[in-house]
C-alpha positions in Angstrom: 30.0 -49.2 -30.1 29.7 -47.3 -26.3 30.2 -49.6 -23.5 27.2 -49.3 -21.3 28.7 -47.2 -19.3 29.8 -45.0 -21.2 26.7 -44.9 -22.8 25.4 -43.7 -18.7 27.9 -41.0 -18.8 26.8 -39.6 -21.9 23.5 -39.3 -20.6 24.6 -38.0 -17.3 26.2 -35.2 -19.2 23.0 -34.1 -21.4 21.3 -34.3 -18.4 23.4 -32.1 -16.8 23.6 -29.4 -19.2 19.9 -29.5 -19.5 19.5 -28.2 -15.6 22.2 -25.8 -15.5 21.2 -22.5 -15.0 20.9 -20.0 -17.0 23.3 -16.9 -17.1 21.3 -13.7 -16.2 19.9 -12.0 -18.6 21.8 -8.8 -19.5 21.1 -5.5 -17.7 18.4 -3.5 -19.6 19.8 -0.7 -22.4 18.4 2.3 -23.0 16.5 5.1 -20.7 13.3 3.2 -21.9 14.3 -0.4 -21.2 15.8 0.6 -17.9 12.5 2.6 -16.7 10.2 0.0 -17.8 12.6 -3.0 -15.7 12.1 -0.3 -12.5 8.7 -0.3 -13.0 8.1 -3.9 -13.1 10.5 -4.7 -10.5 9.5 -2.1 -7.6 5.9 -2.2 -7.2 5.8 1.2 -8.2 2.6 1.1 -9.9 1.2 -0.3 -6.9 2.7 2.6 -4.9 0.8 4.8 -7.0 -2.4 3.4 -6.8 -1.7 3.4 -3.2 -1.3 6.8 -3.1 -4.0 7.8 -5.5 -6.5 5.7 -3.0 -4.6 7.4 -0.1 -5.7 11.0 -1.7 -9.3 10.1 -2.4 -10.0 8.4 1.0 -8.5 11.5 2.4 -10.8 14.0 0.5 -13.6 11.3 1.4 -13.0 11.3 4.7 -13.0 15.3 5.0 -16.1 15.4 3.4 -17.6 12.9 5.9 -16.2 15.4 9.1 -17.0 18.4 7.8 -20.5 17.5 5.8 -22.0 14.9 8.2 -19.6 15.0 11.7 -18.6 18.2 12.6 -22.5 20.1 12.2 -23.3 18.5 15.4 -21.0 20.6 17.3 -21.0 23.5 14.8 -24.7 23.6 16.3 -23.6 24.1 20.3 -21.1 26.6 19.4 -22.2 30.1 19.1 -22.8 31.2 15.0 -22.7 28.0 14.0 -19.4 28.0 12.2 -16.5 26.1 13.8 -13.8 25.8 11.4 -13.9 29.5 12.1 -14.1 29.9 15.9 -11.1 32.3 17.1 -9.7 32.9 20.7 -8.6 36.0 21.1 -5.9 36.8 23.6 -5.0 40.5 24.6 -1.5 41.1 24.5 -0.3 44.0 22.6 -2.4 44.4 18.9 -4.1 41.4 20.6 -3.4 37.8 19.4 -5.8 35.6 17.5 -5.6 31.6 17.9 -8.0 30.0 15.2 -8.7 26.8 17.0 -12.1 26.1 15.0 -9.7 25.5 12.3 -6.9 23.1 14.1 -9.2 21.5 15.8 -11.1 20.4 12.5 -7.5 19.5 11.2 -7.1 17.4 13.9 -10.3 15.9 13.6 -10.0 14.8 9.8 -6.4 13.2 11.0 -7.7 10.8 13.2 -10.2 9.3 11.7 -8.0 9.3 8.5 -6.0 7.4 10.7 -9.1 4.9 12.0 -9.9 4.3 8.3 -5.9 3.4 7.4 -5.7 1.5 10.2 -8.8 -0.8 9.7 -7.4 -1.0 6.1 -4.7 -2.4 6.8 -5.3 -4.5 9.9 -8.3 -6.4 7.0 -6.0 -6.2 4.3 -3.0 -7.8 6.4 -5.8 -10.7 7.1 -7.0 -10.8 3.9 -3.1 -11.4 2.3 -2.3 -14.5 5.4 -5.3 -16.4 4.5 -4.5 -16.1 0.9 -1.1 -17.1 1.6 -2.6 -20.0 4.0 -4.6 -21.0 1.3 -1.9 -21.0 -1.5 -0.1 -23.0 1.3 -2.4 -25.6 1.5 -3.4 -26.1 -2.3 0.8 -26.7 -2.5 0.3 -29.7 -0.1 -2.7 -30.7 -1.7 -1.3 -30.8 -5.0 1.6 -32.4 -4.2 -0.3 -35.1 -2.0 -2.9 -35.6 -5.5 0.7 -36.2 -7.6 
């Protein structure tokens, strides 16, 4: 019969073993296996629906200059059509700058840039209250316990 306690130190030691850690699992074989573990670990699906989004809001956001912005001062300048407004300089053959063109470019870069902006300023919001909130139902939780 186990003394008492050695009967402690038997239980000690089960104890034990039942909160080691446990070794890593082994590295992933195989093209497949290995693709699959980047996937999952780098957030590279959502980097691609990221950039999908990105490429959508972009053609949006062109279609909102030149469809519904960019008439307004299509109508002050002479024939109407901007995007194709030239200035000509005469130097030699002469030189032709089209700044209808640029300045469109331009145009569609900042408020692509007001639109990612406000994006993220919400979204970085939206992700602090939710991790406020996780926060709090962790003390709450443990308080209820």
């Amino acid at each position: 019969m186990m003394s008492l306690d050695e009967q402690i130190l038997e239980e000690l030691r089960k104890i034990r073993v039942a909160v080691e850690p446990k070794p890593a699992p082994p590295p992933p074989k195989g093209m497949k296996a290995e693709f699959l573990d980047f996937i999952g670990k780098a957030g590279v699906l959502g980097l691609a629906v990221g950039f999908i989004m990105g490429t959508y809001i972009g053609t949006v956001v062109s279609a909102l200059v030149q469809d519904i912005i960019m008439p307004i001062p299509g109508a002050l300048i002479p024939g109407g059509d901007w995007r194709k407004a030239v200035v000509s300089l005469p130097v030699g053959q002469g030189m032709n700058f089209a700044i209808g063109d640029f300045v469109g470019v331009i145009v569609d870069f900042l408020i692509v840039s007001v639109v990612v902006f406000f994006i993220a300023k919400y979204a970085g919001k939206a992700m602090e209250k939710s991790e406020e909130g996780m926060k709090e139902g962790v003390k709450e939780g443990s308080k209820s316990e």
